[in-house]
N, C-alpha and C positions, 0 to 999 in steps of 0.2 A: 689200486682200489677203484679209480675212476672206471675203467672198463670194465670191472666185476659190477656197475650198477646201470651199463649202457647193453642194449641190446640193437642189433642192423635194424633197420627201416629203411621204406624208400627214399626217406633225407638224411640218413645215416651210414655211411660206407663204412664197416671194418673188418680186418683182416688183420688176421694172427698167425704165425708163424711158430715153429718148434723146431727147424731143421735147416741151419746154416745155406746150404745148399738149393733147397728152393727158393730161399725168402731173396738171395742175391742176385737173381735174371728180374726180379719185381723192382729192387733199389737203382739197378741199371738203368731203368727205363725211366727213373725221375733224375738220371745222371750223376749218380751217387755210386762208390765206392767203399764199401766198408773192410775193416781190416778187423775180427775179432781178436782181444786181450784174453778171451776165456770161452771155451765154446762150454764146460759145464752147466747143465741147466738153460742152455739157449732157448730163448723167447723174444721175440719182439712184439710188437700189435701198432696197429697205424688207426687213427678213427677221421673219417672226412667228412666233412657238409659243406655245401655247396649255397652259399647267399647271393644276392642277385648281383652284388658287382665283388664278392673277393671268397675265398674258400676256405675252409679251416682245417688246419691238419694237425693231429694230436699224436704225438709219439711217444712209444714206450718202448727207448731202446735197448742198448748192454752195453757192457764193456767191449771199445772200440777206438780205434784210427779212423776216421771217414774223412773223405775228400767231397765235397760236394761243389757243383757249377751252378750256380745260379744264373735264371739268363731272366729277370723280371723288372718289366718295362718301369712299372708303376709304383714298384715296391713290395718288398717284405719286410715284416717284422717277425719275429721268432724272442721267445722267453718260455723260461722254465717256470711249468706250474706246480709245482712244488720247490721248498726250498733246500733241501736236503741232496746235494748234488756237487761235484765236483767235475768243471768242463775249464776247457782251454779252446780258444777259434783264432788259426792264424798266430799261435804264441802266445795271445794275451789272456790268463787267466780270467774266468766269471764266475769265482769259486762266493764272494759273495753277489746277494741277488743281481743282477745285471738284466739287460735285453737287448738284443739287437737291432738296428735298422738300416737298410740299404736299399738301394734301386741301380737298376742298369745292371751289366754282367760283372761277376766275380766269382773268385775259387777260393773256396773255402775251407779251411783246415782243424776238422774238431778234433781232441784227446777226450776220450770218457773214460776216466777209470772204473767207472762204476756206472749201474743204467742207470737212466734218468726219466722223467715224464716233462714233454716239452710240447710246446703249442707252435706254429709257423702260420702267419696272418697273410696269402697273399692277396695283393690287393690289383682287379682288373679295371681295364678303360673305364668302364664306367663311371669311376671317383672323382669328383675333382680333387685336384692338387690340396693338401690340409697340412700344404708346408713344415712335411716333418723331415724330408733328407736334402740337405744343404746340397751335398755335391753327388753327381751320379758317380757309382762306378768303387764306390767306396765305401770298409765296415765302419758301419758307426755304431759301435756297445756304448751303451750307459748303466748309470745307476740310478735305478727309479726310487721317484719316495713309495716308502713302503705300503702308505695306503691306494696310493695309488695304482701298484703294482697289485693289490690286493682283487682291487673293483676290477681289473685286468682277466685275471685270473675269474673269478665269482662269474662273470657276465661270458667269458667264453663256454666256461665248463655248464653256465644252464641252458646257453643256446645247445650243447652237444644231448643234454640231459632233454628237452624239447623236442629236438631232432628223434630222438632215441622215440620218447614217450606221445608226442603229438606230431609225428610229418605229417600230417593235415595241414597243419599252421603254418610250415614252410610254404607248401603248397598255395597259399593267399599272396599277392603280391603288397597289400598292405603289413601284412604279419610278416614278413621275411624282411621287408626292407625297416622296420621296426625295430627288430633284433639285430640285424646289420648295423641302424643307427644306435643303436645301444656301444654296440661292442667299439665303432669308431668313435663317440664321446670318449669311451672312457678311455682309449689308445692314445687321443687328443691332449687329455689332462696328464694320461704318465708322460709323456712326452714333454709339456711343458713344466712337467714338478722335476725332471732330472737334469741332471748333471752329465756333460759329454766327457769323452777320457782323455789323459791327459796326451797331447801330441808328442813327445817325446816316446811313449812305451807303443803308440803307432808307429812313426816309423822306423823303432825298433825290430817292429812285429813285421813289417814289409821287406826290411834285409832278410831277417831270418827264414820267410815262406820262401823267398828265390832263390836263395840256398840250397833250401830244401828240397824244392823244384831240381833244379839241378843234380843232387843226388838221386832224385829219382829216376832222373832220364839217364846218367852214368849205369845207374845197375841194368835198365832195363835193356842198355846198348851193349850191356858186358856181362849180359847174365850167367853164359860159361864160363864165365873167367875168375879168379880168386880176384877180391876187394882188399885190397888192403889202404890203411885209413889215411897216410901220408898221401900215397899217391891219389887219391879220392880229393883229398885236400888242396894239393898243388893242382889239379883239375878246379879248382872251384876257384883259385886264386887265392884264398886264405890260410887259416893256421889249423890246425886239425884240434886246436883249443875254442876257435872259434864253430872252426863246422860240426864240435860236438854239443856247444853251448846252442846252435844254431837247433839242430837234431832234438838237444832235449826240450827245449823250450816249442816247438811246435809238433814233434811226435811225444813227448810225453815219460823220454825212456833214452840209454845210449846208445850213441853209433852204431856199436855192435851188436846189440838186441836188434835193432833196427831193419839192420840190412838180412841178418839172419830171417829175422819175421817174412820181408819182402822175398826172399827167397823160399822161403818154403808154403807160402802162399802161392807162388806162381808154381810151384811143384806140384801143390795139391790141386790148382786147375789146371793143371794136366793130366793128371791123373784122375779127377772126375769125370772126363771127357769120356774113359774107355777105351780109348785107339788100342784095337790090337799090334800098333808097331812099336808103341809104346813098352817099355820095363820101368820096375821101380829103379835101375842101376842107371837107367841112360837119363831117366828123367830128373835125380836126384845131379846128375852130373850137368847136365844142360842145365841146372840152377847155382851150379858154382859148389856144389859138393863133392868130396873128392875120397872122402871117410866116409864109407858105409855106415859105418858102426852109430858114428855122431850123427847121420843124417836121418838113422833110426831111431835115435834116443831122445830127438828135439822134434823129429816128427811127431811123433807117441805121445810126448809129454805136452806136443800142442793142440793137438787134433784128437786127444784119447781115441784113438786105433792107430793101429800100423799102416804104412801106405799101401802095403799089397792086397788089406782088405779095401782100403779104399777104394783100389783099382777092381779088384773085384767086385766087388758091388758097383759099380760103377757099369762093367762088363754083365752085371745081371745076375752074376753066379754068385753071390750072395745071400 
């Protein structure tokens, strides 16, 4: 609903997507990686504005696996503007209201089972220090009071509604930094009305991402090769009770959903490429597939088309 009442302007950036395939060389470039859960009905839209020390980014994304790098000096916040959402970052559940805060670099690991509408606050040199992240280099979720999370929410979405209907006003250096000071009061108060999470289900959540790391780098090392989960296991040094426990809690799903996904994703960026040296038989095998039949039935039913049209259009002849 938010972006059925915003229109681009010159303090307005947005952009909206329809087609898996383009919208993913744009998520690269902010060092993001997504993984979709459903491409039916794919859409996303991103809306930005730009304040004189921090920038605002509004998401409306889908059902997804995303990996993202954050490399920001100064900080980000990110919260969901709406409440109606179910996310996981790093393992630890934000199924109720929650929001994030961090500074310095880190890898971040979201589940969306379902799309979401979410706001990311970053904030440049400019600011001084408003002693909201303890330690660099670390996720720190909380759970905000709710009016506070409220005024949060209200004061981003009419600076974007502003943006949209008056960039004139961005355009003053008193009226920009105005609306910037608005939105860091009221970042200030949710911040001192919450509660931090409990240290126990963090470094919970820190075993379980290096894990998962780790399975990453195994498939990516052996991606011709059959996986199978014992031996996966005895690689990680654990129990394949653990490195499923590990898998569900930060991918969102099991082992074996898992590695299958990862594997026919790297199929299908191969196959969107074109290479005429390229087949769907060699392609489907250089990903650890060795069954035709299944690697067309899980194909189809992820992707609704076959990979040869893929490849085809791909090739132009589409």
């Amino acid at each position: 609903m938010l972006f059925q009442n915003l229109s681009p302007s010159p303090a307005l950036s947005i952009t909206q997507f329809s087609d898996i395939d383009a919208f993913r060389p744009v998520e690269f470039v902010a060092d993001a990686r997504s993984v979709p859960l459903n491409l039916a009905n794919f859409h996303t839209a991103r809306a930005m504005v730009q304040l004189p020390f921090c920038q605002i980014t509004v998401l409306t994304s889908f059902p997804r696996i995303v990996d993202v790098s954050y490399r920001a000096a100064h900080g980000v916040v990110i919260f969901q503007i709406e409440d109606n959402y179910e996310v996981s970052v790093n393992g630890m559940s934000v199924n109720r209201p929650t929001f994030i805060g961090m500074r310095g670099n880190l890898d971040l690991q979201f589940v969306e089972p379902r799309g979401s509408l979410h706001a990311i606050i970053t904030l440049g040199a400019g600011l001084q220090d408003r002693e909201w992240f303890d330690t660099p280099d670390e996720l720190c979720p909380f759970t905000p009071d709710p009016d506070a999370l409220a005024t949060v929410r209200s004061v981003t979405t009419g600076i974007l509604q502003t943006a949209s209907a008056r960039p004139d006003l961005l355009q003053v250096p008193r009226s920009a930094l105005a609306l910037q000071e608005s939105l860091l009061l009221a970042i200030d108060e949710m911040f001192r009305r919450s509660r931090p999470p409990e240290v126990a289900g963090r470094l919970a959540s820190r075993s379980y991402c290096r894990l998962v790391r780790r399975v990453d780098d195994y498939v990516a090392f052996h991606a011709a090769s059959p996986i199978y989960s014992a031996d996966l296991a005895e690689q990680c040094g654990v129990s394949v009770r653990t490195l499923g426990t590990a898998v569900a809690s930060v991918r969102g799903m099991s082992l074996h959903r898992y590695l299958r996904l990862k594997q026919l994703w790297s199929a299908r960026a191969q196959l969107v490429k074109g290479s005429d040296a390229i087949t769907v038989t060699s392609c489907a095998r250089a990903n650890g597939f060795h069954h035709m039949g299944e690697f067309a039935r899980l194909y189809r039913a992820t992707f609704h088309e076959t990979a040869s049209r893929t490849l085809a259009r791909a090739r132009g002849a589409d």
